[in-house]
TIDREN-301305 format. One record per residue (C-alpha): x, y, z. Coordinates in steps of 0.25 Angstrom, whole numbers, plus 5000, padded with zeros to 4 digits. Layout:
TIDREN-301305
XYZ;...
end
This chain:
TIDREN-301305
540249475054;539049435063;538849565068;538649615052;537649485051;536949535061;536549665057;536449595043;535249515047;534649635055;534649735045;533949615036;533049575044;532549715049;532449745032;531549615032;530749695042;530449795037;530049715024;529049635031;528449775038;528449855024;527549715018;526849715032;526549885030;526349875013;525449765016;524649835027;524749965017;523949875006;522949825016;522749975019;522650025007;521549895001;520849955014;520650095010;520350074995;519349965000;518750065011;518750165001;518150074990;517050035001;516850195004;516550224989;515650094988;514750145000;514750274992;514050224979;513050164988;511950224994;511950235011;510550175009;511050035003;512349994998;511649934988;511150074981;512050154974;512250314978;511950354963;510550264964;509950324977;510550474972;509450444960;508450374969;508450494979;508350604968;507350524961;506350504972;506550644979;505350734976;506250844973;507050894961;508750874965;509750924960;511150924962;512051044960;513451074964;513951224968;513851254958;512351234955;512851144944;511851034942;512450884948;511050824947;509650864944;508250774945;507250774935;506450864943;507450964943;507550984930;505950954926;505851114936;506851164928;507951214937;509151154930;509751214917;511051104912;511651094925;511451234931;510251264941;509251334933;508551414947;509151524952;508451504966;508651354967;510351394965;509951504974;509751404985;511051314979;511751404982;511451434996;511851305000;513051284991;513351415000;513251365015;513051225012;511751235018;510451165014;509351265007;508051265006;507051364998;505651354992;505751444980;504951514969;505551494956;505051524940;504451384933;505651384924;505451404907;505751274904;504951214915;503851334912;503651274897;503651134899;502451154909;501751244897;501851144889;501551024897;500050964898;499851024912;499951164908;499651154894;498251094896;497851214900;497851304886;496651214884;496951074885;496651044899;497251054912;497050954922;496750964936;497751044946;498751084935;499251214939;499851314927;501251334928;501351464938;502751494935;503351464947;503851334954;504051324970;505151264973;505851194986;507351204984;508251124993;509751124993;511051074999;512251014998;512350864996;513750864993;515250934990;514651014980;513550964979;512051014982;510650964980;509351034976;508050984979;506851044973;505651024977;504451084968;503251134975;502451224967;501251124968;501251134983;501251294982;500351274972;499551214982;499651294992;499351424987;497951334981;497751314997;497951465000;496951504989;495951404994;495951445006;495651575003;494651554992;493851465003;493951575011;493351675001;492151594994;491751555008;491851715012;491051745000;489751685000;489751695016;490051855017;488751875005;487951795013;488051875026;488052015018;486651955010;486051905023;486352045030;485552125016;484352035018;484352085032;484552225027;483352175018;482252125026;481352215021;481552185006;481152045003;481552044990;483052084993;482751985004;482751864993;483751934985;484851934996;484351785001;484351734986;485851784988;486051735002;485651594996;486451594984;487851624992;487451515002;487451424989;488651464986;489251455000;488751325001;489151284987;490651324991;490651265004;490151134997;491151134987;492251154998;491551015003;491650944989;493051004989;493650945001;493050815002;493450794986;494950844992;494950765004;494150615000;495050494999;494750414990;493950304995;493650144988;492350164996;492050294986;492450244973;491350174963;491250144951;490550284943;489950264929;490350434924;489250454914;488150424925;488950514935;489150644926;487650624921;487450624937;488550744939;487750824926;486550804930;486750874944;487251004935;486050994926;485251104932;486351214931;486651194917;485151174912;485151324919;486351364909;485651284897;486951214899;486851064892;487450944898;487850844891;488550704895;489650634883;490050494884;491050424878;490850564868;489150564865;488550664872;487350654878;486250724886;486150714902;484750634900;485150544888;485450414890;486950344890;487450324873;487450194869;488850114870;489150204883;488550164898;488950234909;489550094915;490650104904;491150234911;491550184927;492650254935;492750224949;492750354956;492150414970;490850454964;490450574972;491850654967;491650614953;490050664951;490650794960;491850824950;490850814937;489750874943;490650984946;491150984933;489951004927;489451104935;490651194931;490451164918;488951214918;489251334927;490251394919;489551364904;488751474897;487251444896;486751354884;488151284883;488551134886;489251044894;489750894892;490150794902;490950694894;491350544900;492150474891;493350354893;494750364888;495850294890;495250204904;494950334910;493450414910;493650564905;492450644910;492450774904;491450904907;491651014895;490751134895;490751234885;490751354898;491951474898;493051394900;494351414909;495451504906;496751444904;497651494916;496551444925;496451304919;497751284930;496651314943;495351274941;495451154951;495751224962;494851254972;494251384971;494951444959;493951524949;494151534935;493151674936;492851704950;491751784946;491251674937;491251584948;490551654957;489351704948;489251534944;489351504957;490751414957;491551404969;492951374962;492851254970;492151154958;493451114950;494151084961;493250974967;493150924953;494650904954;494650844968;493450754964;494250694951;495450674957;494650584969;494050504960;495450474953;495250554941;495850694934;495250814928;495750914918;495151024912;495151104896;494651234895;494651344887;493951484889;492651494883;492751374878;492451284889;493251164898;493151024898;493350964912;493850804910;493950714922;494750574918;494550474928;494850314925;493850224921;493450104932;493849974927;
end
């Protein structure tokens, strides 16, 4: 009977045991298991935060990245099924619903959704229709039919140059930045041309001088071909020196900071009585009449100010020099390419807090599809033109440089046979 109350209490005992291990292990189970859903609560907190600050969601600093980055993004799966897509993205017109609307750009996608690898690729693609008719309609190109253009605006060529970079981002997921750099191209070929075109005029007036210096040697015995070639001998070293002081006026318009010391106050009717006056001798050769119109009543070069009106009411504060050379210029231009016995009126006038300053001529006017060009250096209209009036092709552009320096814009209307109106808007000193 012992014996049995023995093994009795063993047998109970060890069951009591094991009941205190299996609390001991479920407990130890639960602890566990609290652990891993708190690490793993902790793991998907730190994943809705940015690496930057905890504080910062991933979503914001997605939007904050994309939204500061000078390039269009998107966001495409394999399948080049649109995830994403900036603003700048869809303004160039690659996207249609949520397919990419560019052979090349998927092209490239491709590629890397191939290797995995990350692309790169400057490419050449068509403006696209939609993008190519909101750019007809818009001011920038549509000014130029006939309601002005304003200084720089390039025509729509047709083609965009793009920078296209892609790579994978994630599982199935890649990104495509875009990077717009017709402007630049745009640029570049304008620094080509210059170059050549610098090289050219210089040529020009140099290579006659020398063949005219080696007829009047030819000549000696013949003093009136003797005058004949040295009236020509001087007339190209006017021209020569005429080009190689506007490339002077060009530069330093280009390369002047803007300095407080330069700045003062300018009264604009004094100044373009001043600019005109200097043109005076080539238009009177013309029978070209100038005229001055302030605030609308037009009056002669000699007359005095109208009544009501003081060239104290009309101040800007500009660099002085770069103003005078930009209407001076102006209105040599307007003289040199007007027919005799016609006109031309500088008008000052004030709208809006800003001064408009405008030079209209009644001359052969500017073809449409050059309206785009005619600030850049050396570009010509009419070559031939030019040369028999003696422009350089240089004019416009210092016009442009000299505006722009004295904190001001320019824009021009033309229309062939017609004439153009140049206006220069700058903002009136307080």
């Amino acid at each position: 009977m012992t014996v049995d109350m023995t093994w009795l209490q063993l047998v109970l005992l060890l069951c009591a045991v094991l009941l205190v291990l299996a609390a001991i292990l479920g407990r130890v189970c639960f602890l566990a298991g609290r652990h891993r859903e708190h690490r793993r609560f902790e793991e998907m907190r730190r994943a809705q935060h940015s690496i930057f600050d905890d504080s910062v969601s991933v979503t914001e600093v997605e939007q904050g990245l994309i939204e500061v980055m000078p390039d269009a993004v998107m966001i495409v799966n394999g399948q080049a099924q649109i995830r994403y897509c900036s603003p700048g993205a869809e303004a160039l017109g690659l996207v249609s619903g949520d397919s990419l609307n560019s052979p090349e750009i998927t092209d490239i996608l491709s590629r890397s959704v191939s290797d995995g690898m990350l692309r790169e690729r400057e490419l050449e693609v068509p403006v696209p229709k939609a993008v190519g008719a909101a750019l007809a309609q818009s001011d920038a190109y549509g000014q130029a039919s006939g309601r002005g253009l304003k200084a720089g605006t390039a025509l729509p060529s047709g083609k965009l140059f793009l920078r296209v970079r892609s790579g994978m981002i994630a599982r199935n997921l890649y990104a495509v930045l875009i990077r717009d750099v017709s402007e630049q191209r745009s640029f570049e070929e304008m620094r080509r041309d210059f170059v050549t075109n610098v090289s050219h005029e210089l040529k020009t007036p140099a290579g006659a001088i020398s063949l005219l210096a080696e007829t009047v040697h030819d000549a000696a015995d013949d003093p009136q071909a003797v005058r004949y070639f040295s009236s020509r001998i001087s007339k190209e070293s006017e021209r020569l020196t005429e080009l190689v002081g506007r490339l002077i006026d060009l530069q330093k318009a280009q390369d002047e900071e803007r300095h407080p010391d330069d700045i003062e106050e300018v009264n604009v009717p004094d100044l373009v009585r001043e600019a005109a006056g200097e043109n005076q001798v080539q238009a009177e050769a013309k029978h070209i009449e100038l005229y001055l119109s302030i605030d609308g009543r037009q009056i002669d070069l000699g007359d005095p100010w109208p009544s009501g009106l003081t060239p104290e009411q009309v101040l800007v504060s500009v660099n002085r020099d770069a103003l005078k050379t930009a209407v001076k210029n102006l209105i040599e231009n307007a003289v040199r390419y007007s027919s005799e016995h016609t006109r031309v009126v500088i008008g000052v006038s004030i709208v809006d807090g800003s001064v408009i300053l405008r030079v209209v001529d009644q001359g052969i006017g500017i073809p449409q599809e050059a309206l785009g060009r005619i600030f850049e250096r050396f570009y010509r209209v009419d070559p031939a033109r030019s040369r028999a009036t003696g422009g350089t092709g240089l004019g416009l552009s210092i016009v442009k440089h000299c505006v722009e320096e004295c904190g001001g814009t320019i824009s021009v209307w033309s229309r062939e046979g017609e004439g153009s109106t140049f206006t220069i808007t700058l903002p009136l000193s307080h």
